[in-house]
Structure formats: structure tokens, C-alpha cells
C-alpha positions in Angstrom: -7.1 -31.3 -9.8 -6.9 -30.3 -5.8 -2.6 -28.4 -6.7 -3.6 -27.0 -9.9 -3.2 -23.5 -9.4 0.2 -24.5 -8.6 0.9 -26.6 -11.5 2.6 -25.1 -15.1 -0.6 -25.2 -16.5 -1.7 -22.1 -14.4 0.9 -19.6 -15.6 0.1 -20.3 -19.3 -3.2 -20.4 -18.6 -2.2 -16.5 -17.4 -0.3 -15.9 -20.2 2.6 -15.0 -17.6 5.5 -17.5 -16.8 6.2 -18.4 -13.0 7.6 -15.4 -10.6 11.1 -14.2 -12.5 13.3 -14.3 -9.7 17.3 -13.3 -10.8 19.3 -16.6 -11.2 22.0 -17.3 -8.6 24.9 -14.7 -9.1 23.3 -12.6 -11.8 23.6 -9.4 -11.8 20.4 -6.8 -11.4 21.4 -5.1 -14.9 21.0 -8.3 -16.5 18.1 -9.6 -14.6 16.2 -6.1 -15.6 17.3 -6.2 -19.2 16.0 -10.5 -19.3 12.7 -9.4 -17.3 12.0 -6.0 -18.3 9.3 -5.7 -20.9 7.7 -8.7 -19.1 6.8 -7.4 -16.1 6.2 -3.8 -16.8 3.3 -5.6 -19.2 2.5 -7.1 -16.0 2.2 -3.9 -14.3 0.5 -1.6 -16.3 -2.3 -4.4 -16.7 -2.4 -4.6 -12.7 -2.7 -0.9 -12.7 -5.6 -0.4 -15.8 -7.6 -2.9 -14.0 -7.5 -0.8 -10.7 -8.3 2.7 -12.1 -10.7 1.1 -14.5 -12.5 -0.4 -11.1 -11.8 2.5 -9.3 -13.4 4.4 -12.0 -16.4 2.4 -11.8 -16.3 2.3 -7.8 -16.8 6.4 -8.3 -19.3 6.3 -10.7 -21.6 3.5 -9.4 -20.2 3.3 -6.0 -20.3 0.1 -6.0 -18.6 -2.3 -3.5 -17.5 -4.8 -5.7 -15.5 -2.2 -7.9 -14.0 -1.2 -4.5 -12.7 -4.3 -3.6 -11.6 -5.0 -7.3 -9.8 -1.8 -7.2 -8.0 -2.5 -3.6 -7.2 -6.2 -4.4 -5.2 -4.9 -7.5 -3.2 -2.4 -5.2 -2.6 -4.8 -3.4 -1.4 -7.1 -6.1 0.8 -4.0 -7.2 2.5 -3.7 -4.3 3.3 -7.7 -3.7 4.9 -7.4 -7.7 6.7 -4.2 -6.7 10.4 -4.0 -8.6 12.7 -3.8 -5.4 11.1 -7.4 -4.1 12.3 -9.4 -6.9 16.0 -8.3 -5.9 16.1 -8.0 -2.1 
């Protein structure tokens, strides 16, 4: 039980497959069109979530909806597009 937020079970748990990194020798057109639809899903749940708690953070103030909201930038910018190609 101790590795299993690294185990399989984790991603499906998720509903998002591990980290789609491009294949060895595949090209960045091909790796966009395989990965595409999957991670801009990915995204535009990251970025609901933070202006939903930033939303909150401004109406309540908050601290909780604060962190919320900076924890998914911060999320949004480790999933950025260029870092699955550099």
C-alpha cells in the first residue's frame, strides 16, 4: 500500500493514463495528433477548477480557495504543452 500512488491503479483511479511522453523518434505532429484531445481535457479541467476556486477565493476570501486556486496554476504550468516535447 506504502508505492500506491505510483502504481497503475492510480491513473485509472484518475481517469488519466500515465504522463504521455512522445515515443522515441516520433515526430511532434504525430505525438499532438495521438495526445491531443487527451490532454486539452486535462487542461481545461485544471483551469475550471482554478477560476471556480478563485471565484470562491473572491467571494468568500477564503484561504483554502486560495491555495486551491494557486496549486492548480501551478499544476497548469508543470502540464504546460512545450514540456512534453523539450
Amino acid at each position: 500500500m506504502s508505492d500506491w500512488a505510483s502504481s497503475p491503479a492510480r491513473s485509472s483511479w484518475c481517469g488519466f493514463s500515465r504522463d504521455p511522453t512522445p515515443a522515441p523518434g516520433q515526430a511532434a505532429d504525430q505525438w499532438w495528433t495521438a495526445s491531443q484531445s487527451r490532454l486539452i481535457v486535462l487542461w481545461a479541467v485544471t483551469e475550471g477548477a482554478c477560476l471556480v476556486n478563485a471565484t470562491l477565493w473572491f467571494i468568500t476570501q477564503a484561504r483554502v480557495s486560495l491555495v486551491a486556486a494557486a496549486l492548480a496554476l501551478a499544476v497548469l504550468f508543470v502540464l504546460r504543452p512545450g514540456r512534453y516535447l523539450e
